[in-house]
C-alpha positions in Angstrom: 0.0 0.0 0.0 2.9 2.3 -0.9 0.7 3.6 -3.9 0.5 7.1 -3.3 -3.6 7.4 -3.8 -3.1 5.4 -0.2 -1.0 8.0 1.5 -3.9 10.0 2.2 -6.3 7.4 3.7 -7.7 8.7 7.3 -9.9 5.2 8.3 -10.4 1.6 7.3 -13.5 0.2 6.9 -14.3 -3.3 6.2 -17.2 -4.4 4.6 -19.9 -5.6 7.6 -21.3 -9.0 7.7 -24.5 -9.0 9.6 -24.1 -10.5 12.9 -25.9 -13.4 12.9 -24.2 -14.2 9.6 -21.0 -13.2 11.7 -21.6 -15.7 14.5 -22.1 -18.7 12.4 -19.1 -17.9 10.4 -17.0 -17.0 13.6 -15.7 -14.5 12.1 -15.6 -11.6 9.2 -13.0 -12.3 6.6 -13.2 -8.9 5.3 -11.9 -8.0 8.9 -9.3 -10.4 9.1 -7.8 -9.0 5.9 -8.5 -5.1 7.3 -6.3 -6.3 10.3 -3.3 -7.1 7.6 -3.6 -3.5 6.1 -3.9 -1.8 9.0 -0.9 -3.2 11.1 1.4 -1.8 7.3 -0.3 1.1 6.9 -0.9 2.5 10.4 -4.1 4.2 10.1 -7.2 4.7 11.8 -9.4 2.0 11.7 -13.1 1.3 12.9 -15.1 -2.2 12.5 -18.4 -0.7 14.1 -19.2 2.8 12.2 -20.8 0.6 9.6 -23.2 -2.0 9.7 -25.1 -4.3 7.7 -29.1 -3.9 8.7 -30.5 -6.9 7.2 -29.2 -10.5 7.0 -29.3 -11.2 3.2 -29.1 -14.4 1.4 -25.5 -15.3 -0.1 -24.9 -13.6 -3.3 -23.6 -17.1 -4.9 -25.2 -18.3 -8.0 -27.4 -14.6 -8.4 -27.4 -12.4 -11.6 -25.6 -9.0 -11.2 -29.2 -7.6 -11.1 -29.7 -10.1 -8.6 -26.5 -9.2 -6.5 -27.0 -5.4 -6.8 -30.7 -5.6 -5.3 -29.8 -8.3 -2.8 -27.5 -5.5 -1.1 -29.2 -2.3 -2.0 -30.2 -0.5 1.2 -28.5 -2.8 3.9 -26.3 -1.2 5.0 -25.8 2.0 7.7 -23.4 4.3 8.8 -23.3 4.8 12.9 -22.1 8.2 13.6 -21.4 9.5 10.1 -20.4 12.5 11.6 -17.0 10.6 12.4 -16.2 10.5 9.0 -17.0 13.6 7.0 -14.2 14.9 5.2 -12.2 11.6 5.4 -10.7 10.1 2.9 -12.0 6.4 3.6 -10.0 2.9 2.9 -13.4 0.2 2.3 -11.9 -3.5 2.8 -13.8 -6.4 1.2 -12.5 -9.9 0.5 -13.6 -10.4 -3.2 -15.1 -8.5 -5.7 -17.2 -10.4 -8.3 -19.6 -8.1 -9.7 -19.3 -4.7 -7.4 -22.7 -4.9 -6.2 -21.6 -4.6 -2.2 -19.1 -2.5 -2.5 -21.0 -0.2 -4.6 -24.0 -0.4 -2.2 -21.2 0.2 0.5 -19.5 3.0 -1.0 -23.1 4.8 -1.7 -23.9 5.1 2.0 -20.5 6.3 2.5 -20.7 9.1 -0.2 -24.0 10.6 1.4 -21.5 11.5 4.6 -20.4 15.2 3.4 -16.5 15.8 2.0 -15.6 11.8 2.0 -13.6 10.3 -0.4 -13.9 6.4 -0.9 -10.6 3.9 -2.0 -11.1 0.3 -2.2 -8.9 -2.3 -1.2 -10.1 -6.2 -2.0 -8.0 -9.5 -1.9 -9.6 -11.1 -4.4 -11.9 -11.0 -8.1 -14.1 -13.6 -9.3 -16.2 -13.8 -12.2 
């Protein structure tokens, strides 16, 4: 993360499972990989300003229409006010179509001044 569009990161944010999701998984991978980048990059980071509302069914096997409205409106921002005018670093373990990081990123843009980077360990089609 020596790229210099990642010098000026404030926060990390993974992407939020929902908790119940969480508990039967034991964990959120997205988090796991946020703890990685944050230990190199020395920033900020928060896993509870955002938070998925509603526990949606796996996005496996859906159309990209499918995925898109499958995530649209679940997630929320606690406490926005914490991160107007940052420039925020969203974590998410794979990218196959966009559809939750796009939905993730939307919620985040409605916070005043932000500016939104992406960081993802993996892409599947």
């Amino acid at each position: 993360m020596e790229n210099e569009d990642f010098q000026s990161v404030d926060i990390i944010l993974p992407v939020p499972l929902h908790p119940h999701k969480k508990k039967k998984r034991g964990y959120n991978q997205s988090e796991a990989i946020c703890n990685g980048i944050v230990k190199g990059m020395k920033k900020e980071y928060n896993y509870n300003l955002l938070v998925r509302m509603t526990d949606t069914k796996t996005q496996t096997r859906k159309s990209r229409y499918s995925r898109w409205e499958n995530v649209s409106q679940v997630f929320k921002v606690l406490h926005p006010e914490q991160l107007e005018g940052k420039h925020i670093l969203l974590v998410d373990d794979v990218v196959t179509t966009g559809a939750t990081l796009e939905a993730t990123a939307q919620i985040l843009l409605e916070i005043p001044n932000t500016k939104i980077s992406i960081a993802c360990l993996g892409w599947a089609n």
